[in-house]
N, C-alpha and C positions, 0 to 999 in steps of 0.2 A: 564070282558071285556064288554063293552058297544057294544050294536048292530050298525053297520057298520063300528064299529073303522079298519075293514080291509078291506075296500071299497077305491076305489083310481078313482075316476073320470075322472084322466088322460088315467091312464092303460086303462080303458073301452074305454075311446074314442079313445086311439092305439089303443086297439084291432078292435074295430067297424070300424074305417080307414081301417088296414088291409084286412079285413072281406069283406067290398065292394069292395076293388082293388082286389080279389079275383075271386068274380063276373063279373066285367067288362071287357069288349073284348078289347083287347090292342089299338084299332082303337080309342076309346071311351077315354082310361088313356090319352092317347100322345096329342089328345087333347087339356086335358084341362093342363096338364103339358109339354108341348112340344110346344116351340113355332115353327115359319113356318119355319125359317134355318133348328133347328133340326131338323123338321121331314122330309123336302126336303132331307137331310144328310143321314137319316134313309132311306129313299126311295130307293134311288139311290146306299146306302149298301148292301141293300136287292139284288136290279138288282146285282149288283159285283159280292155277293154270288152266287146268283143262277147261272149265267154265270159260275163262276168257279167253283164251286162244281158240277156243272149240276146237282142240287138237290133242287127242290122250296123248299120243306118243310124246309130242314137244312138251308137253306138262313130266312124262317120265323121263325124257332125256333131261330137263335143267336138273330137276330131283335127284336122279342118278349122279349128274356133272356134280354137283351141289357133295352129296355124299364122297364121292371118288376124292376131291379135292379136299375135301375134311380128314380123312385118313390117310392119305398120303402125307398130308403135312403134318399130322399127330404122328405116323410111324420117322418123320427124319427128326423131328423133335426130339422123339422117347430114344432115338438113337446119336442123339446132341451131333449132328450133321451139323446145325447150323453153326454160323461166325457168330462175334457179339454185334458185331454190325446187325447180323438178320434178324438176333432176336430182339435188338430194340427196333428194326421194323415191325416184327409180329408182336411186341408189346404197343407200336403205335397203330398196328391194324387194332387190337384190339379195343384201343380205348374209342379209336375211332369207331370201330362196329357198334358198341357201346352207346357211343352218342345218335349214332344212325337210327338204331333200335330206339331209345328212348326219342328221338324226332319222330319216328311212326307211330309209338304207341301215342302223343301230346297229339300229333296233328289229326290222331284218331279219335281221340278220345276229348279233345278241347272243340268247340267248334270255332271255326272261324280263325283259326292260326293255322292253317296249310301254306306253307310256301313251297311251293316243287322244285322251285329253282332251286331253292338250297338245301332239300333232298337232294335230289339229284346229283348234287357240287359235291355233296357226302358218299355218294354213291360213286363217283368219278377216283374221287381218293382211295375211296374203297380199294377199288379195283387197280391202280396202278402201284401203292402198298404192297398188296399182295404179290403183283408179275414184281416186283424187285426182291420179293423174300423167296419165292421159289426161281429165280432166276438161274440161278446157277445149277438146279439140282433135279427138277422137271424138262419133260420134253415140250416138244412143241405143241404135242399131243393134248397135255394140261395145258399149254395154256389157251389151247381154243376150249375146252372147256368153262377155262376161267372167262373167257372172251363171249360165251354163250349163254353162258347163266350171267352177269354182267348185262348183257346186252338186254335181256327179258326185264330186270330191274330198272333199267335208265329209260325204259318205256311210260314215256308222261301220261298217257294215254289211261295204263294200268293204275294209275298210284290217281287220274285223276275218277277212276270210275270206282276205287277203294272206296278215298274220303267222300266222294259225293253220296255214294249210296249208304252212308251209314246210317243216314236219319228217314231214307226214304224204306217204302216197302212195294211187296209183292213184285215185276218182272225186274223194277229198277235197281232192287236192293239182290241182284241174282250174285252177287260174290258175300253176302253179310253170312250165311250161315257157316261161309270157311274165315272170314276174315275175324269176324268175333272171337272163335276160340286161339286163333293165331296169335291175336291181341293179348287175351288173357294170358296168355304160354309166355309170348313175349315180357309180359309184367312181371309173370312168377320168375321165369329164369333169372329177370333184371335184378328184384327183388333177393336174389338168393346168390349171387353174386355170378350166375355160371353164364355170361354174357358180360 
């Protein structure tokens, strides 16, 4: 066998990508991979959580998780890692995120058409989509990630103190000052095809 016949150029430079997203502090990733909606979106997630959780930290762990698993799968993408099987999963993640997103923004902004169940059912697909598109290529590491932020979404609890407080005000309405502009972010991006 000839010397570097097992050397693969690409492999190195995934890993060497990897390797640095590793290093860098999430503030730094989003960045250069997040443009200003997303990370306004991101912001304003954060505020949600932490109001409702009453927990900074678990509000900046989903956020973080949320980011890490965005660039990781934009970095095997830009480096066509994936089979065409995976990318008509992440073409069917995303049609599906698509209709998830447009189901929040209707059930926000319509009154009286919330169904959680079938949010939720939405949010289930989500999430299993996604563990078969990074399956082969992520640790297990991502996927309690994915398993964690996931988990914080399928919280009926969350989604029913969203829609109920949009019409109410003062202690009731304590998530409307992040959900509003989240709302709006959500429409423009819909709106503009980047969702």
């Amino acid at each position: 066998m000839a010397e570097g016949a097992n050397f693969n150029s690409t492999s190195v430079g995934l890993k060497a990508q990897k390797k640095i997203l590793s290093k860098m502090s999430s503030k730094s990733i989003a960045k250069v991979f997040i443009d200003d909606t997303s990370g306004r979106l991101l912001d304003n997630l954060y505020s949600l959580l932490k109001e409702y959780t009453g927990n900074k930290k678990e509000a900046e762990k989903v956020v973080k998780n949320v980011i890490k698993i965005v660039i990781k799968i934009g970095i095997l993408y830009r480096n066509d890692q994936f089979s065409n099987e995976e990318l008509s999963l992440a073409e069917d993640f995303k049609k599906k995120f698509r209709s998830t997103a447009m189901t929040i923004v209707s059930f926000y902004e319509v009154d009286f058409t919330t169904d959680k169940t079938f949010l939720l059912q939405g949010i289930r697909e989500l999430s299993a989509i996604l563990h078969k598109l990074i399956q082969r290529h992520l640790t297990d590491k991502s996927r309690q990630r994915i398993d964690h932020v996931f988990a914080q979404f399928l919280d009926g609890d969350l989604w029913d103190k969203i829609f109920k407080q949009k019409s109410c005000s003062g202690e009731e309405a304590s998530l409307k000052a992040w959900t509003d502009p989240i709302i709006a972010d959500l429409n423009s991006m819909l709106d503009e095809g980047n969702i």
